[in-house]
N, C-alpha and C positions, 0 to 999 in steps of 0.2 A: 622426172625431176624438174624439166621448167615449169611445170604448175607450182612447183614449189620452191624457187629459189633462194629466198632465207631463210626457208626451213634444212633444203637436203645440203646449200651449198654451202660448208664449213669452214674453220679458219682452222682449229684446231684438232688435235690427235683425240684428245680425252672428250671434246664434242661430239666426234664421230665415235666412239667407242659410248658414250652414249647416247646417242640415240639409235647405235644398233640394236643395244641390251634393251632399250622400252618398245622398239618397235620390229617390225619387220624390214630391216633394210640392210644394204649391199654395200659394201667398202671396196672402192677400187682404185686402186694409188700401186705406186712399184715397186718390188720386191724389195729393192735394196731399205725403200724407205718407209718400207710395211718395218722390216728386220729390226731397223735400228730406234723405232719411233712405238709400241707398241710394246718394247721391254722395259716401259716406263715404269712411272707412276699409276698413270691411267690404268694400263693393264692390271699391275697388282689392287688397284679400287675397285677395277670389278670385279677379280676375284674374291678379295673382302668381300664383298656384296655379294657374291653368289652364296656364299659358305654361308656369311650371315643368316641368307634366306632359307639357305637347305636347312639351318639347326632350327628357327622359328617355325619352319614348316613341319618339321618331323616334331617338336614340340605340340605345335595343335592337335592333333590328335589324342595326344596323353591328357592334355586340358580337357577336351570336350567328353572324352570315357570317365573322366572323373565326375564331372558336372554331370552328366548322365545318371553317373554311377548315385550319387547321393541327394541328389536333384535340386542344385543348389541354384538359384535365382541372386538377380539384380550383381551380373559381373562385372566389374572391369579389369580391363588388362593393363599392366604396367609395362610400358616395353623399356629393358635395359640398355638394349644398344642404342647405338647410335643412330640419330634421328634417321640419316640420309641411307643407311645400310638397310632396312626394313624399312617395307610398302605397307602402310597401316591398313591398303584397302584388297591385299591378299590376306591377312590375317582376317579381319572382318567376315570377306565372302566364306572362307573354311568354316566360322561360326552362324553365320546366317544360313548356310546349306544345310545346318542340321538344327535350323528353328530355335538359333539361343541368340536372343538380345543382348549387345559387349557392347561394353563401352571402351575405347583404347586409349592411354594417354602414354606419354615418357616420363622417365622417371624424374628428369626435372621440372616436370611441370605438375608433380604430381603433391600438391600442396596436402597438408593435413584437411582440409574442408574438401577438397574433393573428391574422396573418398566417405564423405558423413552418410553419405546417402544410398552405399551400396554393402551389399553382404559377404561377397565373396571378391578375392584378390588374385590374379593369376599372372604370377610375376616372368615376364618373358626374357628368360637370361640368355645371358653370351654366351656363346661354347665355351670359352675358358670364364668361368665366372667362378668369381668367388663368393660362396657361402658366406662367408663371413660377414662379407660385405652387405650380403644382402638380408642376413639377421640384424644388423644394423639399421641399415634402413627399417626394416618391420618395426625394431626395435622404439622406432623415434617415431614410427607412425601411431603406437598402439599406446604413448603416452598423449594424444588428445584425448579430448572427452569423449566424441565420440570413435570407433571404427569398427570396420567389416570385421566377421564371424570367420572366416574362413582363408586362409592366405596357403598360396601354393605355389614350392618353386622347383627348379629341376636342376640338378647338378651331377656333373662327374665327379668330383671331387668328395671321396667319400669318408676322406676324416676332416674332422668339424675341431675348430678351436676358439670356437667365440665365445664370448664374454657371456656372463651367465644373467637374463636381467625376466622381470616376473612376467608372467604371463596370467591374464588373466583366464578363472575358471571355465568364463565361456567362450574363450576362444580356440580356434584348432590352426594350428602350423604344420600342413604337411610339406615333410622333404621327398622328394621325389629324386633316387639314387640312377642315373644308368649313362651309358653311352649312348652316342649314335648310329654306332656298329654295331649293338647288340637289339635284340630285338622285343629282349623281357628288362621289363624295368623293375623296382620295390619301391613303395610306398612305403614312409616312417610319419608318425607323429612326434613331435618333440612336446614335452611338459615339465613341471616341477613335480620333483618325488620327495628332494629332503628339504626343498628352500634353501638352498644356494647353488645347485649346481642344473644344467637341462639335460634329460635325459634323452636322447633317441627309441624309441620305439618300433619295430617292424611288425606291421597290421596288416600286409596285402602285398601280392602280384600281378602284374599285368603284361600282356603281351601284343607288340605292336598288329600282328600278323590277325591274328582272331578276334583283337579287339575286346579282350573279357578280361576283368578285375578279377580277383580273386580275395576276398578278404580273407586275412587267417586270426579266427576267431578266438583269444586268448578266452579260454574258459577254465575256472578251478573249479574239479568235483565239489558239489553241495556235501560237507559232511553230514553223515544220518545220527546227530547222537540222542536222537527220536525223543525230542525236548527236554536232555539232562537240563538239570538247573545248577543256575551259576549264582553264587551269593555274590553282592555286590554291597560296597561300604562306601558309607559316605557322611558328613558331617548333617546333624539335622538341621543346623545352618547355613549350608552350603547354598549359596544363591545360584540359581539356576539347574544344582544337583542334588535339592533338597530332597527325603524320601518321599513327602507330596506330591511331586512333580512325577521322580518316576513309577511310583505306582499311584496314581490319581485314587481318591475316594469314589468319586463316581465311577471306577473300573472301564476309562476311556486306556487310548493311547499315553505311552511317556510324553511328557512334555517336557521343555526348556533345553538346556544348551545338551547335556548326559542325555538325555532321553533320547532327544532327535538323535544324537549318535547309537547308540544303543536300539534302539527302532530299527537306523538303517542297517545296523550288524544283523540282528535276527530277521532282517529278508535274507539275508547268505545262508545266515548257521542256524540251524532250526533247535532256540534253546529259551530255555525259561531262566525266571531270576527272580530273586528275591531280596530285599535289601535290609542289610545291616546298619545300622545306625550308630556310629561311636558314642560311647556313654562319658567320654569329656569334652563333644560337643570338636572338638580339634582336628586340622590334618593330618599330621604327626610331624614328629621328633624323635631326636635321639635326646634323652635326659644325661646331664654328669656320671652320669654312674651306668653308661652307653645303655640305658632298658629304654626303649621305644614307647610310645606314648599316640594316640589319637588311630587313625588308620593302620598305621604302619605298622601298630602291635597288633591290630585286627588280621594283618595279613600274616602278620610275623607269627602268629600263634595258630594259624591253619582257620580261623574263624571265619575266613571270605576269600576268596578268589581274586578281585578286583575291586581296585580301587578306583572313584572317580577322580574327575581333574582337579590335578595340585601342582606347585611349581617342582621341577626337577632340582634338587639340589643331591652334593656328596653325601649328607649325613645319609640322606634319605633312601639314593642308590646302595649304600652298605646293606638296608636290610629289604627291599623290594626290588624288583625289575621295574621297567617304566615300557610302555610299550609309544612306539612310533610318535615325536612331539605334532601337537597340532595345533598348536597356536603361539604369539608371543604377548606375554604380559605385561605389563607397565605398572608399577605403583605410582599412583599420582597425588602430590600435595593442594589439599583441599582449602580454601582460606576467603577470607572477608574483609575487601579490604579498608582499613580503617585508618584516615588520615585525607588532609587536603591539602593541594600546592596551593601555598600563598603566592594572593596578586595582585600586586599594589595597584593598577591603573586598570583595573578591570571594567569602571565605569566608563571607558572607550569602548569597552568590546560588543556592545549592539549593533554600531555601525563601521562599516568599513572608513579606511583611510577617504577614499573617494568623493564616501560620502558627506566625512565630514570636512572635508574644504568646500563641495558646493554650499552647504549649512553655510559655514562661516562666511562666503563670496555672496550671496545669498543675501543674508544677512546685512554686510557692509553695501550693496548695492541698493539696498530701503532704506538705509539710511541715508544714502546720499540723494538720492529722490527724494526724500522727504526733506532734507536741508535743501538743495535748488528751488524745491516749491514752494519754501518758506522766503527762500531770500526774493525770489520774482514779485510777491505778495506784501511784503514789510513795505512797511511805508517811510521808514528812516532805515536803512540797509548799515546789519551792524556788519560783527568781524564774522567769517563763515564758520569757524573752528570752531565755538561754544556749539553755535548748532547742531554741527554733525556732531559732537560728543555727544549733546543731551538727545539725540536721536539714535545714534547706536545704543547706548543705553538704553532707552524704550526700545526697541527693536530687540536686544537682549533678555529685559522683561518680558516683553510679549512672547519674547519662543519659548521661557520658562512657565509660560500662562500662568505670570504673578495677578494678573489683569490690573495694573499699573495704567491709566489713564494717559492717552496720549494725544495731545493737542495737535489739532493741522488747519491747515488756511483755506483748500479750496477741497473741489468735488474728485481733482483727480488725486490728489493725498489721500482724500478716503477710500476712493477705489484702492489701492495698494497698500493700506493699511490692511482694507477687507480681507482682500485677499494673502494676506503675509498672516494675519490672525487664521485665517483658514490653514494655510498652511504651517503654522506653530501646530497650532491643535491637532494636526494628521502626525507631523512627525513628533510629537512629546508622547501619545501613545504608543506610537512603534516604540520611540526608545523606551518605555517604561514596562511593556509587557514583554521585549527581549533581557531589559534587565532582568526582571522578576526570573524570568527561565535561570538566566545565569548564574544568580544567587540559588534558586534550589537546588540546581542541578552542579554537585562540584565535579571536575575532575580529579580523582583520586589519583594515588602514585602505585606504584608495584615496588611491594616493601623485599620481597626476596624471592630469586629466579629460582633456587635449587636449593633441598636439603641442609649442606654447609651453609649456606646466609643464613638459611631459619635458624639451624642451632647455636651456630658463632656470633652472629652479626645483627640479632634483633631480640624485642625480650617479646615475642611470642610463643607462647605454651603450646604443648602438643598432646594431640589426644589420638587414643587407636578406638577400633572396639575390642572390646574384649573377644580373645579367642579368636582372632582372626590370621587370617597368612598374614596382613604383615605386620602386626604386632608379635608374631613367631620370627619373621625375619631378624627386627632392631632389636629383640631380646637374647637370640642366640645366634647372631651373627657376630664373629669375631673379628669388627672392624670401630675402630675407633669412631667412628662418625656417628654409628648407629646404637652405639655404648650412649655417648652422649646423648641420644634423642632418644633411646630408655629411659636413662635416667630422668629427663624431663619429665617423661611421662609419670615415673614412679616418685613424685616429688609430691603429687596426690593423684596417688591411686585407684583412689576412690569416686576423683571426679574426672581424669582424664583416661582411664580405662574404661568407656562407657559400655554399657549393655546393651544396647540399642542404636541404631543407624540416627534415628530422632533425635537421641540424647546428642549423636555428637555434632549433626548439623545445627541445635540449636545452640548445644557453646563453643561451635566457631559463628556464628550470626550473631550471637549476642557480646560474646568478649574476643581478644585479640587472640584465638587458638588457630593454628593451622591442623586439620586434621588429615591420617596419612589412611589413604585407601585403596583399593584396588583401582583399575581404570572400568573393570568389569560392573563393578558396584555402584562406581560413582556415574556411571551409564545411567543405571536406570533409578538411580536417588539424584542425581543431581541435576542433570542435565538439562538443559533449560532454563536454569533456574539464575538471572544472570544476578543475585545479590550474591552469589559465588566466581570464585576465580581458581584456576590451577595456574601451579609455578610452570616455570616455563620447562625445568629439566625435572623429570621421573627421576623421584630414588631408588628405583632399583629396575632391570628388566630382566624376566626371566622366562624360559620356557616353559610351557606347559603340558600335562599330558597323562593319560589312565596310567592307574599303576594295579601292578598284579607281581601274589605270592611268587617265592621264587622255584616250586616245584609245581604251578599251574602248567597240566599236563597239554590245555589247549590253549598255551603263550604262540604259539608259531603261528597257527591257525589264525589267533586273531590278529597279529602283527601281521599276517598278509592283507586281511581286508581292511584293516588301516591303512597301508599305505596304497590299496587298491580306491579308495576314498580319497585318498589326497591325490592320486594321479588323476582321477575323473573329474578335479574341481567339489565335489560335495563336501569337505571340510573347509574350503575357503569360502563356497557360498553361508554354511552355517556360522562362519569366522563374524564376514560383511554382517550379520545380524543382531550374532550376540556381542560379540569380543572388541572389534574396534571400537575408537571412541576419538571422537575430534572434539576435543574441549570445548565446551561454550564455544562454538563456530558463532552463534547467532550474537552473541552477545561480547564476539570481539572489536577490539578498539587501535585504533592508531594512536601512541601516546604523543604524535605531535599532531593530532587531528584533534579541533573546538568540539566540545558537548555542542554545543548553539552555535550554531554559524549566524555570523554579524549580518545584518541588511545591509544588503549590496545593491550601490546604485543602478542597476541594469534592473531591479524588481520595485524603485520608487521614482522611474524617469518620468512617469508622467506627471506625479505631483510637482515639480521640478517645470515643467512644461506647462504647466497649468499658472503656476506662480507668473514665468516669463509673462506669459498670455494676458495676465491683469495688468499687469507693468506695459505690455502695450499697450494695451486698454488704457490705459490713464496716459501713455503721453498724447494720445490722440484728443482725451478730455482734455488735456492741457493748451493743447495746439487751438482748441478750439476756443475755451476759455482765453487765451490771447490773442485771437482774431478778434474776440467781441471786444476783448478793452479797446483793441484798438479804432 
């Protein structure tokens, strides 16, 4: 101990209580005041600390048979407790002993960017930890742009009440259920099965003792129905479910949005198909006089089995099943917009404020140079005031490059004439080719956010195409809003029920028509294309989803591998391809953001610098020109 007397000889209780626990060393003080001093604080911290370590430690091992198990690269570790309660460099060595590179952070240090750069997440929880809490956290981690593939957490706590938020396709969230008295644990995955609620999953067991996983391999018997064939219906305009697509000409694979599903169905179910084609071109309806119409009487009449993707509504339910939804729809308002905000002082707006007070400081500072060099030089010295008038004025001329003739006395007047005509000439261009921009280019206004403004609040006309979902919605939907924006349309039928996607994008481009379309549609007609705008609110959103007769005797069968699809992510990656749609992203705007942004002095300092420069220039000519008079 005297080799070491700051280190072994202490002041305090919770001192010596630590540095027994880090090191090798002896406590020797008297009973009475061992007794009374040691049923502290201190004591209960390192108990904390013990427990802490005993759960992190029986932790790592379930970590590392996992990582083992699916051999997952580039980790880090989260640690949830408390910084001071766990040793970041025992958890470390337990993974370095078995050749796996970790990174470890805490959970407050664990920014969104620090995680961009790794795969897997292994979140080291409290023994009493709550779940919840720490789907939260996930939760707020997996909306950056970028994050790890992989998150993994372990709890006692075996019912779950967390909020329900998306996960995306490619990620995997395992919960890890067990004690630390018990010696077998269970692996669950959480996912989306219907889009609003997380399911739990049990995929595997494992056992501390043996150290072996066990997955438990959910498998559905392949049914053999030794390629019965399935008749399938669909509109021959149905974009992306056209019968082109799914039986190609060239006798390739299905393609487009029906096919790739359909594709992925017959790797499960070994079956053929053939497609039906509606002979009025429609999805279906119910007619007044409730006889179904388009698909729906294809089904309703035993002529097809399955229908491709249409919106779920009641009429529609009365005469078909709908199997598993897998996407959501939007009808969005297509339009052009036509009109400009008036602006009386707009021949300011090439240059900034800034700029135009140096201009004018500028300005008034050559003319009063050029009136001192007049008055030094006059040989009957009048009143100074005409001068500087009739010198601001040419100096006004001259920056309008009237080229107005301007008289001066000596050699340094020219010099700073020379140079103020150099400088007009720089700046009369800039300002003339920013005008020019700002005269071609207007900004327009946004004439209506939503359906209601179109109909009520503007005289813009509307067009469908003919026969499409939602020219079926505003004609037999029983809502007053959508009455009215039929009638619109039936006001000429003939020119705003177009036939063609062409027809109706060229009379919204060409007259004031908004036209109303799918989000799906206007994807791959519109997009891009930024002499178009959509409103800001969808008139309508619906569900979408295959439909099938109501005595298809293989409805269960495939409502399982549908929703066997949405649990693996494979309908939301085909979702991200076909089906979402982010408005003209490219071609958005801030309505309190210039088309032309004005020249700003910080991009014209040196002409500015240049000017000054000749203005010294000349009074040094001058100083010299009055040393010789004299």
């Amino acid at each position: 101990m005297q080799n070491n007397l700051n280190k072994y000889f202490v002041k305090t209780p919770q001192a010596v209580l630590e540095l027994v626990y880090k090191e090798k060393a002896a406590f020797v003080m008297e009973e009475m005041y061992t007794s009374s001093s040691l049923k502290g604080n201190a004591f209960t911290d390192v108990e904390r600390r013990n427990a802490a370590q005993r759960w992190a430690d029986w932790q790592c091992p379930i970590h590392i048979e996992l990582v083992q198990k699916f051999k997952w690269s580039k980790i880090i570790i989260i640690n949830d407790n408390d910084d001071e309660l766990i040793t970041h460099e025992n958890i470390l060595k337990r993974f370095s002993i078995n050749f796996m590179p970790v990174a470890i952070t805490s959970i407050k240090k664990s920014a969104g960017s620090t995680l961009d750069k790794f795969n897997t997440v292994l979140m080291l929880t409290k023994n009493d930890a709550n779940p919840n809490a720490t789907l939260e956290f996930i939760q707020t981690k997996l909306e950056s742009r970028f994050h790890p593939t992989n998150w993994v957490f372990i709890s006692q706590n075996i019912t779950l009440n967390f909020k329900p938020f998306f996960i995306p396709h490619n990620i995997k969230i395992y919960l890890i259920e067990t004690e630390i008295s018990k010696k077998e644990w269970n692996i669950n995955t959480l996912y989306f099965a219907t889009g609003n609620i997380l399911i739990k999953k049990h995929i595997g067991i494992g056992n501390i003792d043996s150290k072996s996983l066990k997955l438990k391999i959910s498998t559905h018997p392949l049914p053999k129905l030794m390629g019965k064939q399935i008749r399938i219906t669909t509109p021959p305009t149905a974009l992306e479910c056209s019968p082109d697509l799914l039986i190609p000409k060239d006798g390739s694979k299905p393609k487009g949005y029906c096919g790739s599903i359909i594709e992925i169905i017959q790797e499960f179910i070994n079956f053929t198909f053939i497609v039906i084609p509606t002979p009025d071109g429609q999805y279906g309806g119910i007619y007044n006089n409730n006889t179904p119409y388009g698909m729906l009487a294809i089904l309703d009449k035993n002529e097809a089995d399955i229908g491709t993707v249409m919106t779920i509504t009641s009429d529609r339910a009365k005469i078909a099943d709908f199997l598993p939804s897998i996407a959501n729809a939007e009808g969005v308002i297509v339009y052009r917009q036509h009109g400009v905000n008036q602006r009386l002082f707009f021949y300011f707006e090439p240059f900034s404020n800034d700029v135009w007070i140096c201009i004018f400081f500028i300005t008034f500072l050559t003319a009063v140079l050029l009136t001192v060099n007049k008055y030094n030089y006059e040989s009957k010295r009048r009143n100074i005031l005409p001068n500087l008038i009739y010198y601001l004025l040419q100096c006004f001329y001259t920056l309008l490059l009237t080229g107005v003739l301007v008289i001066v006395s000596n050699l340094a007047s020219n010099i700073i004439l020379e140079i103020f005509h150099f400088f007009s000439m720089l700046m009369f261009t800039s300002y003339t080719s920013t005008l020019t921009s700002i005269l071609a280019i207007s900004k327009e206004y946004i004439p209506f956010e939503s359906l209601e403004e179109l109909v009520y609040h503007t005289d813009y006309a509307i067009c469908t195409l003919k026969k499409s979902p939602e020219e079926e919605i505003i004609r037999t939907a029983k809502l007053p809003l959508f009455s009215a924006a039929w009638r619109k349309v039936q006001k000429n039928a003939n020119k705003y029920s177009t036939k063609s996607m062409k027809a109706a994008l060229q009379l919204v481009y060409t007259s004031k028509t908004a036209y109303l379309v799918s989000q799906v549609t206007a994807k791959f007609a519109v997009e891009g294309n930024c002499s178009f705008r959509y409103a800001k609110i969808p008139f309508h959103k619906t569900n979408l989803a295959f439909s099938n007769r109501r005595k298809f005797i293989y409805r269960k069968m495939f409502k399982t591998y549908f929703l066997l699809m949405m649990e693996n992510g494979v309908v939301n990656l085909l979702n991200s391809h076909y089906m979402f749609l982010s408005p003209n992203e490219a071609c958005k705007m801030d309505v309190n953001q210039p088309l032309v942004v004005p020249v700003k002095l910080s991009k014209i300092i040196g002409l500015f610098l240049t000017l000054l420069a000749g203005i010294a220039m000349s009074f040094l000519v001058f100083a010299i020109e009055i040393c010789m008079q004299i």
